[in-house]
C-alpha positions as CSV (number, residue, x, y, z in Angstrom):
1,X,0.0,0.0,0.0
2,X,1.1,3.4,-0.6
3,X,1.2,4.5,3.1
4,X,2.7,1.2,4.5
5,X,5.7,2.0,1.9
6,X,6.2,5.5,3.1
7,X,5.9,5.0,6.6
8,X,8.8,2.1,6.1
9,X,11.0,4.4,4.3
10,X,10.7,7.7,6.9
11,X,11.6,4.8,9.9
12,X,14.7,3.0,8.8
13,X,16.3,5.7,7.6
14,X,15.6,7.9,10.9
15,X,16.6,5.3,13.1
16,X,20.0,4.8,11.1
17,X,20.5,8.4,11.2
18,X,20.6,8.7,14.6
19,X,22.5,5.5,15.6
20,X,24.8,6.2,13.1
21,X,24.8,10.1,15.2
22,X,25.4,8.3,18.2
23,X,28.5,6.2,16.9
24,X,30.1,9.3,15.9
25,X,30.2,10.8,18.4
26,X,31.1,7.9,21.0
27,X,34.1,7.4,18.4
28,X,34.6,11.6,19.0
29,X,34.6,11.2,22.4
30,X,36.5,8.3,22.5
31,X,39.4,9.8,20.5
32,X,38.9,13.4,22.8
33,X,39.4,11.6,26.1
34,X,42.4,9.3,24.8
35,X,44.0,12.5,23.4
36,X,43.2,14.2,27.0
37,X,44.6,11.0,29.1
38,X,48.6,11.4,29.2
39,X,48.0,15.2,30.6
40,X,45.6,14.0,32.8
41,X,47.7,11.1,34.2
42,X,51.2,13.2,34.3
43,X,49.3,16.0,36.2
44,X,47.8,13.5,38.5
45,X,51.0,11.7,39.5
46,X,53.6,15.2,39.4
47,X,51.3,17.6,40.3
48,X,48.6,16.5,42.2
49,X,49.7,14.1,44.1
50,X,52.9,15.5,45.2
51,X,50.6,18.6,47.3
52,X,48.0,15.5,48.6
53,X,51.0,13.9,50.0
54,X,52.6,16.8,51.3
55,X,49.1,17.7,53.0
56,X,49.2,14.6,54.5
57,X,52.5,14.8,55.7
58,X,52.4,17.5,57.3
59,X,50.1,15.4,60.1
60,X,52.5,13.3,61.3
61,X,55.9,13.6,63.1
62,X,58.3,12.3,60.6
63,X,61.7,12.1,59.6
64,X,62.1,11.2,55.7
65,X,61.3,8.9,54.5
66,X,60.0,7.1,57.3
67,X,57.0,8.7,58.8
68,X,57.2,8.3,62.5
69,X,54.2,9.5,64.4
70,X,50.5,10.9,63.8
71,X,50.2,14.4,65.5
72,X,47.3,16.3,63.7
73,X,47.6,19.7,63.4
74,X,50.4,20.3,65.8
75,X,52.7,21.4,63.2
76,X,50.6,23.9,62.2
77,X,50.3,24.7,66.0
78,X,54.4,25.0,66.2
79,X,54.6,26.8,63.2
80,X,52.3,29.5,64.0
81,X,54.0,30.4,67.3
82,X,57.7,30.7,65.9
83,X,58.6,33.7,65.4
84,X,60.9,32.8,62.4
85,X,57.6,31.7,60.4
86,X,56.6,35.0,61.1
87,X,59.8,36.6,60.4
88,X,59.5,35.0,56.8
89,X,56.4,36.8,56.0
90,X,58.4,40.2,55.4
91,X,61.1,38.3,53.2
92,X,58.1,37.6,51.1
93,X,56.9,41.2,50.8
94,X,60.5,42.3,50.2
95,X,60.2,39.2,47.2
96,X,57.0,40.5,45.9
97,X,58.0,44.3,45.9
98,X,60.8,42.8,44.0
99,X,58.7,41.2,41.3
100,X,56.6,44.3,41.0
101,X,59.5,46.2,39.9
102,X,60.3,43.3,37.3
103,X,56.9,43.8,35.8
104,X,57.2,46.7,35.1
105,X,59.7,47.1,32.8
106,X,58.2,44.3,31.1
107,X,55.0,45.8,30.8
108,X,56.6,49.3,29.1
109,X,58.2,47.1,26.4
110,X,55.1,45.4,25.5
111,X,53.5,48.7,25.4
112,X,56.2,50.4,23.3
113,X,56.1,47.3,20.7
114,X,52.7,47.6,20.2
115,X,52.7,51.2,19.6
116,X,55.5,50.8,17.1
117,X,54.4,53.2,13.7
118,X,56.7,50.4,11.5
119,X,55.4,47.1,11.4
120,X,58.5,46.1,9.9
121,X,60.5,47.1,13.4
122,X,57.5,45.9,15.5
123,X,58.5,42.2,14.0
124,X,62.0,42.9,14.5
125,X,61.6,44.3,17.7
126,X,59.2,41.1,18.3
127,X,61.7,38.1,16.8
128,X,64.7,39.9,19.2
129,X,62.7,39.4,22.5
130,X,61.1,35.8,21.5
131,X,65.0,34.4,20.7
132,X,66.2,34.4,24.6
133,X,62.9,32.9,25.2
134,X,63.8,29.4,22.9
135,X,67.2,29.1,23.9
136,X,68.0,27.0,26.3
137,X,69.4,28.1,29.4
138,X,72.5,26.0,29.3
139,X,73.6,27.7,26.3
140,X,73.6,31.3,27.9
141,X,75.4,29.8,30.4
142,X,77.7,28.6,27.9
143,X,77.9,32.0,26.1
144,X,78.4,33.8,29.3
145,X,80.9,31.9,30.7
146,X,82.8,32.0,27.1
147,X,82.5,35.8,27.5
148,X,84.1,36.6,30.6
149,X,86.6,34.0,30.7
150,X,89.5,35.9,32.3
151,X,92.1,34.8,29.7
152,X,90.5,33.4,26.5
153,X,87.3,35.5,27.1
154,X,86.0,37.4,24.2
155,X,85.5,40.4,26.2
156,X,88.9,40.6,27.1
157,X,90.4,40.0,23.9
158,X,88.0,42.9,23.1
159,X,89.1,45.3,25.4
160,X,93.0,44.5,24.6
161,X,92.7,44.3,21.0
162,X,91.3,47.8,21.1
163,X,93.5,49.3,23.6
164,X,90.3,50.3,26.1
165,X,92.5,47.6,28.3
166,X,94.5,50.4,29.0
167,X,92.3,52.8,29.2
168,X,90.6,51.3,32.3
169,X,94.0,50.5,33.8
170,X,94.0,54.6,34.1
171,X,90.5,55.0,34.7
172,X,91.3,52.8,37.9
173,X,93.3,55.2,39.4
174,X,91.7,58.6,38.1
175,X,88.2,57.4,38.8
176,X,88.6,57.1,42.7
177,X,91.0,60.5,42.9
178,X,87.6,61.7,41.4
179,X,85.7,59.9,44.1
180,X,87.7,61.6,47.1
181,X,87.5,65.1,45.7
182,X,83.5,64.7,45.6
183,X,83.7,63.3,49.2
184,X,83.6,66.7,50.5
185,X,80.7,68.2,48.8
186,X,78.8,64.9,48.8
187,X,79.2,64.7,53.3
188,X,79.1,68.3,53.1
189,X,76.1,69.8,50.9
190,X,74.3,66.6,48.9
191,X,74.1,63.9,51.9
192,X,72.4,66.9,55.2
193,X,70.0,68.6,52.3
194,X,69.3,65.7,49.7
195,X,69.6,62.9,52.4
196,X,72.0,61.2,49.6
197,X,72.4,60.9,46.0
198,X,69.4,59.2,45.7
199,X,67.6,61.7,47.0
200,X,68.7,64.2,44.2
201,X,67.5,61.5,41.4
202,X,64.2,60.8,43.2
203,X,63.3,64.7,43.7
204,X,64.2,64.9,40.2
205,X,61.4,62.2,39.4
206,X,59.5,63.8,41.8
207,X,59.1,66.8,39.6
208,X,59.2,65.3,36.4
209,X,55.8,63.4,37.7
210,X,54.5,66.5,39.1
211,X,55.1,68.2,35.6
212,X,52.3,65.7,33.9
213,X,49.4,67.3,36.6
214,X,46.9,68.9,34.6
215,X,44.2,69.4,37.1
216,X,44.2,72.6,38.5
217,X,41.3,73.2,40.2
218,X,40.1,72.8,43.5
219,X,40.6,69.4,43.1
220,X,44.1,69.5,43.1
221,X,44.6,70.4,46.9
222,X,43.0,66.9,48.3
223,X,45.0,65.4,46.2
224,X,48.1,67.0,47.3
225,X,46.6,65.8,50.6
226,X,46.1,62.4,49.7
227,X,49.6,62.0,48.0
228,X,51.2,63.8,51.5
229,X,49.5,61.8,53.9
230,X,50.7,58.3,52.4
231,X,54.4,59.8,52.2
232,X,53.7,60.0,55.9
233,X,52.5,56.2,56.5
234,X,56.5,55.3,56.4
235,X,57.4,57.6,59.1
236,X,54.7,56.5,61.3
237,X,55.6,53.2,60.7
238,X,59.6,53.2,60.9
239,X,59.7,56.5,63.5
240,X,56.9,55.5,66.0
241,X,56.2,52.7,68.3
242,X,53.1,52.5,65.9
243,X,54.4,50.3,63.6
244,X,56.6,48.0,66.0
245,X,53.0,45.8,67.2
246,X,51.1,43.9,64.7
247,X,47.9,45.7,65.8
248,X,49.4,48.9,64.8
249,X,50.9,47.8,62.0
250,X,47.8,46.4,60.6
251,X,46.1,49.8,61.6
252,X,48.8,51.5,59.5
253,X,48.0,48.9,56.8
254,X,44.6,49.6,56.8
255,X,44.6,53.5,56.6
256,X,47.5,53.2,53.4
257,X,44.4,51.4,51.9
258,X,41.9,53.7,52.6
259,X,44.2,56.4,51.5
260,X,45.1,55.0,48.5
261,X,41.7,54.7,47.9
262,X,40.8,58.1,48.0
263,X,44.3,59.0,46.2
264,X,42.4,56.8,43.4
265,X,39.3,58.6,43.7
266,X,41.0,62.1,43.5
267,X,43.3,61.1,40.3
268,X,41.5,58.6,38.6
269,X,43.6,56.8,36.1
270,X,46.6,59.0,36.9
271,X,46.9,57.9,40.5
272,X,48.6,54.4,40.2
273,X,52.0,55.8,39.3
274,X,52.1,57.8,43.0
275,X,52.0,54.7,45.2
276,X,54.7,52.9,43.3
277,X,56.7,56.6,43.2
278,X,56.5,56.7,47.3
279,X,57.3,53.0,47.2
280,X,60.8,54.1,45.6
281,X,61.2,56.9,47.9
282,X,60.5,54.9,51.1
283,X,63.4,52.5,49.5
284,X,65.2,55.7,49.1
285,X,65.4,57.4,52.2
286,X,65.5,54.1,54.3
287,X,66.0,54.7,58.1
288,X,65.3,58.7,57.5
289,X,61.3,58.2,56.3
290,X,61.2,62.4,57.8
291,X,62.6,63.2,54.5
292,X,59.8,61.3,52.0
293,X,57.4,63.6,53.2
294,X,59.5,67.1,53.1
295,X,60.8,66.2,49.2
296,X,57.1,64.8,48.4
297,X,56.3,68.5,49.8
298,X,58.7,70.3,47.9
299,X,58.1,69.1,44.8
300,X,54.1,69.9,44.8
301,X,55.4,73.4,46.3
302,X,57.6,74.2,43.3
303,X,54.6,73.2,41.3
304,X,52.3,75.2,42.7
305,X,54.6,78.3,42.7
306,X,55.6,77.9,39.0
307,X,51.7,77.0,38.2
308,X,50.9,81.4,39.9
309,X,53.1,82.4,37.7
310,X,52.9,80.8,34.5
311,X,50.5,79.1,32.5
312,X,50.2,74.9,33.4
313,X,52.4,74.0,29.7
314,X,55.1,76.5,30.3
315,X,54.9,74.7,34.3
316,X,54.7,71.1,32.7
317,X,57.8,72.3,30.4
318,X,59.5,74.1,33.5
319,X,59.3,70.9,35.8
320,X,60.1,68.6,33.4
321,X,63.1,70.3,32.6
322,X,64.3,71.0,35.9
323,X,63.2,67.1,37.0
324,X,65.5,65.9,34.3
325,X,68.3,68.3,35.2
326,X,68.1,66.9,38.7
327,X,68.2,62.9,37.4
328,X,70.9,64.0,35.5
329,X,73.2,65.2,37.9
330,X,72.7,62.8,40.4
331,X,73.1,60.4,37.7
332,X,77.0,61.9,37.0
333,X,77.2,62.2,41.0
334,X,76.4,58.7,41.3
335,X,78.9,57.5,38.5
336,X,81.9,60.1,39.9
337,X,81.5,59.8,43.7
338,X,79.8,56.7,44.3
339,X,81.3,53.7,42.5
340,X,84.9,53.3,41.3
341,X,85.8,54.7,44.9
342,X,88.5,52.6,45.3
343,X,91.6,51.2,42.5
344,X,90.5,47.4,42.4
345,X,94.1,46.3,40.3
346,X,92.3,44.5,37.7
347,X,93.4,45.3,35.0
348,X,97.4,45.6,35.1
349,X,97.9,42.7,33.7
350,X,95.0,42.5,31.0
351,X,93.0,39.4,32.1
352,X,90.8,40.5,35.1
């Protein structure tokens, strides 16, 4: 009958279609999972389990590889009262302060690349920062080593090829005769008014970053505020009893936040270079923290002067300027007075 052979061909061929559905994609699966099984067995056995076991561990009393005794959570309980653990906790900040200035400068190169006008540079640019990245690290060490090897080195076959051998055989005795003659001015003028060399370099990046400030409104003097009051935070921390307890310490901890917060609120997306800028000058002027907030003061004084007198780009220009001057010259004070202080003898005899 026509309807019996209609309904017989719309069946069979719907049924096959979906078991045929079905296989496919148990075979997908299949293949998916078997592809997915070698990572999930290697992270299993040198990943996972390594922190289970080390969990576990750390409830008994046990001296490897024999486990001795089941304690439960007194070695968490011994931990937490020794003061070393404690102690530890700073050596990690000091770590991950460190590893905020790495980022940084990683972050500024990234940025610069992508902003490159040439794409032909930008790929340049590119393929010299992916190269350290695939060799391995056995062959720098290789290369380095080959490089400052004291007698078949190729940088001192450089230096004696060219004669700049002999050049920093004098350099070692003009460079500290130089160093002595600054010692004067430097114990004299720079370290009582500039609290160091340092100091001059981070005034002069105080004003360079005080040259940027646009705002000149009313808004401007909570700011100034703002940016004052956490220059203070390291004085009340390093000068006062404050900081010595860990109640006061977190108390100090908590009103940084709450400045920094309203610092945020007062800048907007200009206020994350200030923290990192007071970071550097608590670094800075390390066991004097009275000076962070006397240069911090200057620098927003000299911009508020030259801003009464002068329009804000002739300021921005003005600061800028004078910032750079100051990096500058601390920069040569630095290289004169602060480093080759002493004749090190290294290079008499052309191998050092």
């Amino acid at each position: 009958m026509p309807g019996t052979s209609d309904s017989s061909t719309v069946e069979l061929p719907a049924k096959s279609f979906w078991r045929d559905t079905f296989l496919r994609r148990i075979s997908l699966w299949t293949a998916l999972y078997l592809l997915v099984l070698p990572t999930v067995v290697s992270l299993t056995i040198f990943s996972y389990y390594p922190k289970f076991d080390v969990v576990l561990m750390s409830l008994y009393r046990w001296n490897p590889p024999t486990v001795q005794e089941f304690v439960g959570f007194q070695n968490f309980i011994d931990a937490f009262s020794d003061n070393l653990f404690w102690q530890s906790f700073g050596l990690v900040f000091i770590l991950f302060v460190a590893n905020l200035f790495k980022l940084w400068p990683g972050i500024f190169a990234a940025i610069a690349l992508h902003r490159l006008a040439s794409d032909r540079w930008r790929y340049i640019y590119q393929v010299c920062f992916v190269i350290p990245m695939i060799i391995p690290a056995m062959v720098w060490l290789l290369i380095w080593k080959s490089f400052y090897e004291p007698d078949a080195g190729l940088l001192n076959n450089f230096l004696n090829a060219t004669g700049l051998m002999a050049v920093l055989d004098g350099l070692d005795s003009l460079m500290p005769a130089v160093a002595n003659a600054l010692t004067p001015f430097l114990d004299g003028f720079i370290n009582p008014v500039f609290g160091g060399i340092g100091g001059v370099i981070y005034l002069g990046f105080l004003l360079s970053a005080a040259s940027t400030w646009k705002d000149h409104g009313k808004n401007r003097f909570p700011a100034f505020g703002f940016i004052l009051a956490v220059a203070c935070v390291p004085l009340l921390a390093f000068g006062t009893p404050l900081g010595a307890s860990w109640g006061g310490g977190l108390t100090l901890f908590g009103v940084l936040i709450a400045l920094l917060t309203g610092l945020a609120f007062q800048l907007g997306d200009r206020w994350i270079s200030w923290p990192f800028l007071l970071l550097a000058g608590t670094i800075v002027y390390w066991g004097e923290a009275w000076r962070l907030p006397i240069s911090v003061a200057l620098a927003l004084a000299v911009y508020y002067w030259l801003f009464s007198k002068t329009d804000w780009v002739l300021t921005g220009n003005r600061l800028w300027n004078t910032g750079l001057g100051f990096i500058g010259f601390g920069s040569v004070l630095e290289a004169l007075g602060a480093i080759w202080v002493q004749p090190t003898g290294q290079f008499e005899n052309g191998s050092p």
